[in-house]
C-alpha positions in Angstrom: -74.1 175.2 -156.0 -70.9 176.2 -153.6 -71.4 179.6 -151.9 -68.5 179.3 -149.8 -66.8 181.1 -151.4 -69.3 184.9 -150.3 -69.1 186.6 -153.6 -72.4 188.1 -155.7 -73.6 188.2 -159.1 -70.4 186.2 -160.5 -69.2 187.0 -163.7 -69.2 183.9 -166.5 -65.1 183.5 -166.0 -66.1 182.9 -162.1 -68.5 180.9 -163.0 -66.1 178.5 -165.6 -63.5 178.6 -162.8 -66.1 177.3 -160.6 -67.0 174.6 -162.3 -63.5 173.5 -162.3 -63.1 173.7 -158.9 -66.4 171.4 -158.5 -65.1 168.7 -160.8 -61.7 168.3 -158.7 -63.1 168.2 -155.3 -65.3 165.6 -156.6 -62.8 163.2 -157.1 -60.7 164.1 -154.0 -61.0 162.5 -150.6 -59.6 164.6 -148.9 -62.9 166.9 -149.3 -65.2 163.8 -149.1 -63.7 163.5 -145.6 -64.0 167.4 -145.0 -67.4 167.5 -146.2 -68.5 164.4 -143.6 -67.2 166.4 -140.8 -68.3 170.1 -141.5 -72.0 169.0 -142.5 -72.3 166.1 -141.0 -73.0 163.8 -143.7 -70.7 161.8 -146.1 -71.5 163.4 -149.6 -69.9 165.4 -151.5 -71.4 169.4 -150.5 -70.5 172.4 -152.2 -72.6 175.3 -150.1 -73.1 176.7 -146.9 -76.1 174.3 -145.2 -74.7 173.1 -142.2 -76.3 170.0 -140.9 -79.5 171.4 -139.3 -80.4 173.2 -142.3 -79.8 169.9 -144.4 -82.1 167.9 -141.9 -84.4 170.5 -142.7 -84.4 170.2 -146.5 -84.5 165.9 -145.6 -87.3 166.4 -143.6 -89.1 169.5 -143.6 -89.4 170.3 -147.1 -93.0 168.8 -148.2 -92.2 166.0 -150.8 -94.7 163.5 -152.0 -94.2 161.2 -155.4 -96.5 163.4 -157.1 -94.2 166.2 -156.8 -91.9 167.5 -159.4 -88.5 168.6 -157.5 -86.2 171.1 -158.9 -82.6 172.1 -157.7 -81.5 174.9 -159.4 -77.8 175.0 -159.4 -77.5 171.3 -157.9 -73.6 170.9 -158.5 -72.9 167.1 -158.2 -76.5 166.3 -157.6 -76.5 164.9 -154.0 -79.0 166.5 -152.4 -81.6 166.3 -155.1 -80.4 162.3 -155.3 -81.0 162.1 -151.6 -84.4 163.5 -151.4 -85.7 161.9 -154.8 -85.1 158.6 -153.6 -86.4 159.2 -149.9 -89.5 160.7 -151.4 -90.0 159.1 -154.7 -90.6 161.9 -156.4 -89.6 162.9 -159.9 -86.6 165.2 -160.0 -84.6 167.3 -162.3 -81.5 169.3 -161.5 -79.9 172.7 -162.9 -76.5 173.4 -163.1 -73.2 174.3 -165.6 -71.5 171.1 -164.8 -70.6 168.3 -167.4 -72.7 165.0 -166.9 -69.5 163.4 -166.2 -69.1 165.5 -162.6 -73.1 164.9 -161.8 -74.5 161.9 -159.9 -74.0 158.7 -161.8 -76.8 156.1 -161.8 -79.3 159.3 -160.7 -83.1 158.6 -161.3 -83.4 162.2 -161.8 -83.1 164.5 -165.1 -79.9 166.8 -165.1 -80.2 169.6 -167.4 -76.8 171.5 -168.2 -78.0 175.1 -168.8 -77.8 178.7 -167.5 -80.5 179.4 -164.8 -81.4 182.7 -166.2 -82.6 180.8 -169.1 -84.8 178.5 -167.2 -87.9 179.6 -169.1 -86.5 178.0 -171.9 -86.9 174.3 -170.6 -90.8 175.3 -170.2 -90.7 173.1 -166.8 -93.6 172.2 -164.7 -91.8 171.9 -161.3 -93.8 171.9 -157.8 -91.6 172.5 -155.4 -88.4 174.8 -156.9 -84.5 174.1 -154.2 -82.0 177.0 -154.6 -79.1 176.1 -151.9 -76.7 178.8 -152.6 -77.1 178.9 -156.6 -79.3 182.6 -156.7 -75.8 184.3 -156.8 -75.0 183.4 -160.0 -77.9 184.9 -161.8 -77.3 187.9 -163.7 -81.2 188.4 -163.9 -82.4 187.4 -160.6 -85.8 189.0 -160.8 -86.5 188.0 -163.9 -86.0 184.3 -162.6 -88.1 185.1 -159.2 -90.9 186.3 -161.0 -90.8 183.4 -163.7 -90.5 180.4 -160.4 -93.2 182.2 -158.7 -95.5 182.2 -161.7 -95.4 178.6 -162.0 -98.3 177.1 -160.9 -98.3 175.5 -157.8 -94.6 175.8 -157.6 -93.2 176.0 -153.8 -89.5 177.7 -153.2 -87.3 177.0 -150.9 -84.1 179.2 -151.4 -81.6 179.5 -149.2 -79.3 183.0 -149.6 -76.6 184.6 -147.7 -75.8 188.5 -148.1 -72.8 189.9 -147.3 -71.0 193.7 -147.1 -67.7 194.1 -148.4 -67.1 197.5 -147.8 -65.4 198.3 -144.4 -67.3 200.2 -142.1 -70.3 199.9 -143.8 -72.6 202.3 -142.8 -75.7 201.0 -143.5 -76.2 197.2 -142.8 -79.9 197.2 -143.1 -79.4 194.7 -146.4 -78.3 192.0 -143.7 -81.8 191.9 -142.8 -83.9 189.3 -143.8 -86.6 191.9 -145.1 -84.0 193.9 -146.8 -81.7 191.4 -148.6 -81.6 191.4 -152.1 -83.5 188.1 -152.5 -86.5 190.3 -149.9 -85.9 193.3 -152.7 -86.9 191.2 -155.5 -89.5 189.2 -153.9 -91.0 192.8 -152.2 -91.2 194.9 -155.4 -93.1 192.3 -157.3 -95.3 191.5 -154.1 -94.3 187.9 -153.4 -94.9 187.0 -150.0 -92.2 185.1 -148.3 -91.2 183.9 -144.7 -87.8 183.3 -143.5 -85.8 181.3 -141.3 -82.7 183.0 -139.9 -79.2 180.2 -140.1 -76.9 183.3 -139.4 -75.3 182.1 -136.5 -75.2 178.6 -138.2 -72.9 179.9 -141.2 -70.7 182.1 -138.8 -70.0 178.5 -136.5 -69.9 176.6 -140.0 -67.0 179.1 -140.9 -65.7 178.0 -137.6 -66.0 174.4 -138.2 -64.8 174.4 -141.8 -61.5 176.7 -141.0 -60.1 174.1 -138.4 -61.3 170.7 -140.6 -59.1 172.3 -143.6 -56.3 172.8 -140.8 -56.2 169.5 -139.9 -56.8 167.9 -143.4 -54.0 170.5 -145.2 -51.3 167.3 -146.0 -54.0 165.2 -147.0 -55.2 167.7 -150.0 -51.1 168.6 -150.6 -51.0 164.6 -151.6 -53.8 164.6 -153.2 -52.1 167.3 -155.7 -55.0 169.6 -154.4 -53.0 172.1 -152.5 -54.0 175.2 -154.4 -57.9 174.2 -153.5 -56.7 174.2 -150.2 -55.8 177.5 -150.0 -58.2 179.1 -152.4 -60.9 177.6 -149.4 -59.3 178.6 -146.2 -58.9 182.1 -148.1 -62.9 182.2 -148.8 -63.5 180.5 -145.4 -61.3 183.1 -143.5 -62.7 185.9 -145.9 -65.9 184.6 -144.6 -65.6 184.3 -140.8 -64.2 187.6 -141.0 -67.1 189.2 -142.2 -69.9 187.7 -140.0 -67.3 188.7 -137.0 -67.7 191.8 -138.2 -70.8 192.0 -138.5 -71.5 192.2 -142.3 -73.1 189.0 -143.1 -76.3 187.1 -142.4 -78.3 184.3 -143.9 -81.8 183.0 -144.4 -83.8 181.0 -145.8 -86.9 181.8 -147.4 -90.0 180.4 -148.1 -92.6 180.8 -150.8 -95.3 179.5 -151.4 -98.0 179.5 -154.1 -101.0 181.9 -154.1 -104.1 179.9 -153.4 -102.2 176.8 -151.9 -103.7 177.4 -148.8 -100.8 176.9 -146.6 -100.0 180.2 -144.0 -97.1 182.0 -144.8 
């Protein structure tokens, strides 16, 4: 799911408008292009994993064909496509997208559905991918506590946190023990650890902000202009913040009580 733009808890209009914006950029080329030079690789991306942090859901993220993979809020599909046919596992994917704007010929199962209702599917995954989609849960420790009770089930979620308020006085929620994901997973005693990629979203604002000013007449020809500028608004609105110092990232791990692995 797209983060870029770095907004919280979204309403269901956000969320609709969202979906739009998904389906559009999925057909333009403009973006294919942008998305091949921001990230580093040439499909379409709607989040804030530059290419270091994709390599390390590629290659770091323990995947075996026994596994059960699922990427909750998976937008078009192309990571989950990526990884399911690297590792032959079986796959299924979460978002609020028609089928038409997911991954065609996929050997993966897409589910169109709210992921606060994810207990509702009664799925069996082991290893549980959030890249930017936690934002858009209205019940998000509801949903933690549900993914962590599934047996076996490692997470991998990747979360930014951000203060809008000028002059905040407290930042101590940029921390990675003090996020809102580290609330949630603290309070119900989940234990975590984290990889920091803040100074990898600040230079990806950098790197998406002058891509978009060097691809502006391709996406006015495309009839995409207003996408244009909705992006280098959220990609300013974002720089901004992590130069001043109200916005971090991190990604944290979990995994399953008794797996034996060291946390």
């Amino acid at each position: 799911m797209d983060e870029h733009s770095p907004a919280q808890n979204k309403p269901e209009s956000a969320k609709d408008e969202f979906s739009d914006k998904i389906g559009r950029l999925s057909k333009s080329r403009a973006y294919l292009d942008y998305c091949e030079e921001v990230y580093g690789y040439r499909i379409y991306l709607f989040n804030m994993t530059d290419q270091e942090q994709l390599d390390f859901i590629f290659n770091s993220v323990s995947l075996s064909p026994d596994d059960t993979l699922l990427d909750l809020g998976c937008g078009s599909g192309s990571i989950l496509n990526l990884l399911v046919k690297k590792y032959g596992c079986s796959g299924i994917g979460m978002d609020r997208l028609s089928g038409d704007l997911v991954e065609q010929n996929r050997s993966w199962t897409y589910l169109c559905g709210d992921i606060d209702r994810i207990s509702d599917y009664r799925l069996k995954p082991t290893v549980t991918l959030s890249v930017d989609s936690l934002y858009f849960s209205s019940g998000l420790e509801k949903l933690l506590r549900h993914l962590s009770g599934l047996q076996g089930n490692r997470m991998y979620l990747f979360y930014s946190q951000y203060l809008f308020e000028e002059n905040p006085g407290d930042r101590s929620a940029l921390h990675g023990d003090h996020t809102t994901i580290a609330d949630v997973l603290n309070k119900n005693g989940i234990s975590y650890k984290t990889i920091e990629y803040s100074k990898n979203e600040r230079l990806l604002y950098k790197k998406s902000l002058a891509a978009l000013e060097n691809r502006r007449e391709d996406f006015i020809k495309e009839g995409n202009s207003d996408l244009y500028e909705n992006k280098l608004k959220e990609d300013r609105l974002g720089y901004r913040l992590y130069e001043e110092g109200r916005a971090s990232r991190y990604l944290y791990i979990v995994e399953p009580a008794g797996s034996g692995r060291t946390i």
